[in-house]
N, C-alpha and C positions, 0 to 999 in steps of 0.2 A: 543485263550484261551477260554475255555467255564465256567462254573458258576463254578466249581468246580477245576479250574487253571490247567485244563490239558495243557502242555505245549509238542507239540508233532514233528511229523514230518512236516518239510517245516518250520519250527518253531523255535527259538532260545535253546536250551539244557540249564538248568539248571547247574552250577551256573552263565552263563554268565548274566551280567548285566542287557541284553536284557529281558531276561525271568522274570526279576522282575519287570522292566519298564511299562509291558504291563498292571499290575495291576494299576498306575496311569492313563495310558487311561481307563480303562475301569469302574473304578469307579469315573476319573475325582477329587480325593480328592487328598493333599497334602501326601506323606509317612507315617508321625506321625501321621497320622485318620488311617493307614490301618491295621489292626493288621492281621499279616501273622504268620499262624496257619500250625504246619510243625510235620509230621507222624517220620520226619529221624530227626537225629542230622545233619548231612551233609546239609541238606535242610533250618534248622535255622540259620545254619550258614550263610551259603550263604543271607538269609535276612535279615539279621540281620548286615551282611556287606553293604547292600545297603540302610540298614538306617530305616527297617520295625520296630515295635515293633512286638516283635516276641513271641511266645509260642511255645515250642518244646513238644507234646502231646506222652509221653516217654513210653505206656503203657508197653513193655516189660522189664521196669525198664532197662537198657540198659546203661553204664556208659556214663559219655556225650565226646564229640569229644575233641581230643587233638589240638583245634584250637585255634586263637589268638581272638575270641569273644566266649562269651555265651549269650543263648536265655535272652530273660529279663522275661520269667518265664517256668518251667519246671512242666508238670503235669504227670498225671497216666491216667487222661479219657477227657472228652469235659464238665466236670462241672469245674475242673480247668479254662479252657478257659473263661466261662461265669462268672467265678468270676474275672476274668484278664482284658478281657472287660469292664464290672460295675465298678470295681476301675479304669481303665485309664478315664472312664468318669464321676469321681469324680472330 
C-alpha cells in the first residue's frame, strides 16, 4: 500500500478484509484513530464494515448503496472530511 491506499496487484482486492488491515500496519494506530475517506459508496462500505470511521466523499451526488452499513458521514468535496476530522477530535 503507498500513502495514497493504492491496494493493487500481488496485493489483497478490496473489500476483502485484508485490504483494510494494511492500514493498521501502516499507521500503527488502533481502527477508531483512522478515518478512511472513500471516492465510491462500495468502498465505505467495505470500511466501514471493518470498523473504520468512514466519510463517503459523494461528489457526483450519487444515491448511496443498498447495503447493510452507511458511512458515518456523507460529503460533496474534502472540506466535508476536514470538518468530520475536527469533530471526531473533539
Amino acid at each position: 500500500m503507498n500513502a495514497s491506499g493504492w491496494v493493487g496487484i500481488g496485493n489483497p482486492f478490496k473489500l476483502a478484509a485484508r485490504a483494510y488491515e494494511m492500514g493498521l500496519e501502516a499507521f500503527a494506530l488502533p481502527r477508531e484513530k483512522i478515518a478512511f475517506v472513500a471516492s465510491a459508496g462500495w468502498d465505505a462500505a467495505g470500511a466501514k464494515w471493518f470498523g473504520y470511521p468512514t466519510v463517503w466523499v459523494n461528489r457526483a451526488g450519487l444515491p448511496i448503496e443498498e447495503l447493510s452499513v452507511n458511512p458515518d458521514a456523507i460529503c460533496k468535496d474534502l472540506d466535508g472530511v476536514v470538518s468530520f476530522v475536527k469533530s471526531a477530535a473533539e
